[in-house]
C-alpha positions, 0 to 999 in steps of 0.5 A, spaced: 606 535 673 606 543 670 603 541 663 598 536 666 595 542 670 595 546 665 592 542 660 586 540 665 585 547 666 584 548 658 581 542 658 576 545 664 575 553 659 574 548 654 568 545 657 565 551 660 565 555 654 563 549 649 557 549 655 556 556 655 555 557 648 550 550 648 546 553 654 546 560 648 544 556 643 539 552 646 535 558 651 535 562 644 532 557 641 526 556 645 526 564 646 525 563 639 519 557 639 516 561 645 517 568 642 515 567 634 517 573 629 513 573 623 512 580 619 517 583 621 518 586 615 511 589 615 511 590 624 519 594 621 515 598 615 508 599 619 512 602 627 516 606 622 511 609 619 507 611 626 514 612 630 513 606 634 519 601 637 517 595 632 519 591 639 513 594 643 508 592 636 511 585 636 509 585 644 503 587 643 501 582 638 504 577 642 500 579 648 494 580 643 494 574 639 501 569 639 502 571 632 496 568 630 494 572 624 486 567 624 486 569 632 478 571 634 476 574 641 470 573 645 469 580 645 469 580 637 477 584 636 479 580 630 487 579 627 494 578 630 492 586 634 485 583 635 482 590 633 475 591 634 471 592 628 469 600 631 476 602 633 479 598 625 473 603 621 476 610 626 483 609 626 481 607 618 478 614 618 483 617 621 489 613 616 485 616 610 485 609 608 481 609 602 480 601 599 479 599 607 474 593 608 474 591 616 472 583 612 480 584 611 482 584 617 485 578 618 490 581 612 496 581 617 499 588 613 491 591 614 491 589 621 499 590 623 498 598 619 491 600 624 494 596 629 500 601 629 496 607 627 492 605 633 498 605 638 501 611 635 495 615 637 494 613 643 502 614 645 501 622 642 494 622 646 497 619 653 505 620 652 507 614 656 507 607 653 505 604 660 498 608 658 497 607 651 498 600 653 492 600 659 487 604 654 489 599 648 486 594 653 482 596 657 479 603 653 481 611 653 475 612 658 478 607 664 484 610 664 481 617 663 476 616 669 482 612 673 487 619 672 482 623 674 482 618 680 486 620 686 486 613 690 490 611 682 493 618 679 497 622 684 498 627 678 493 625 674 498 623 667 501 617 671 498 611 674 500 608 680 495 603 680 491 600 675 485 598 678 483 593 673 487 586 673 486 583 667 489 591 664 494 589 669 497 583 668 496 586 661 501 591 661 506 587 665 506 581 660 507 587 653 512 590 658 516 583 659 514 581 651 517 588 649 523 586 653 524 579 650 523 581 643 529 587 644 534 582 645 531 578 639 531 583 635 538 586 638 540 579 636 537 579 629 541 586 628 548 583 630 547 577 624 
């Protein structure tokens, strides 16, 4: 009676480690389908050049675009960072990028390295990746004036409220992307 116990609780280890490594495998895979990865090696050089988290650039680009390097706004933002023609030809300028062409803009390195440039800037100018966030959104003149405010800043460097949904619902969806592409890139890191 002893060994048949013994082996139904190895049995039932058994069958809870096998469905727990299945369950594993299965969420990663569909974290994986729902969180594509392309460019990595572009997002890795381009982040590292700007000193930005390479999980924070493939949240934005998920937020921006779903990785779709062809992706077209409404408002005329153009790539996988959706980066409008004025803010490509500054940050450019700025980058000191002599052979750039906004007609390259769907070029996924082109449009990753202003991408970046662009959210270095804004972290140097707002030190704090929820702002840099909201202005890469919603533009440097709302957060400003919604720094300047009050009833939004109570110490005119932070935001206890972003008055703009959208910008919102915005920085809470590259918030949670960024937390998933931390754990993909941790677990790309452990192979």
């Amino acid at each position: 009676m002893f060994v048949a116990i013994k082996l139904t609780t190895v049995k039932v280890w058994f069958f809870c480690i096998l469905s727990a490594i299945i369950f594993f495998v299965l969420s990663f895979s569909v974290i994986s389908y729902r969180y594509p990865l392309k460019y990595l090696d572009i997002i890795e050089k381009a982040a590292a050049a700007d000193n930005i988290d390479p999980a924070l650039v493939c949240a934005v680009i998920h937020a921006e675009s779903k990785f779709a390097e062809e992706a077209l706004s409404q408002k005329g933002a153009s790539g996988l960072m959706q980066i409008t023609e004025g803010t490509a030809d500054w940050m450019a300028g700025q980058m000191g990028m002599p052979d750039y062409s906004y007609a390259r803009i769907f070029e996924p390195s082109l449009n990753i390295t202003i991408g970046c440039g662009y959210l270095e800037w804004l972290m140097d100018r707002y030190q704090n990746a929820d702002l840099a966030v909201a202005a890469y959104n919603a533009g440097c003149g709302n957060v400003d004036k919604w720094l300047a405010e009050p009833r939004y800043s109570s110490d005119g460097k932070t935001l206890g409220l972003i008055p703009f949904r959208e910008t919102r619902d915005y920085v809470n969806r590259v918030k949670f992307n960024k937390w998933i592409y931390d754990i993909i890139l941790r677990f790309r890191n452990l192979k």
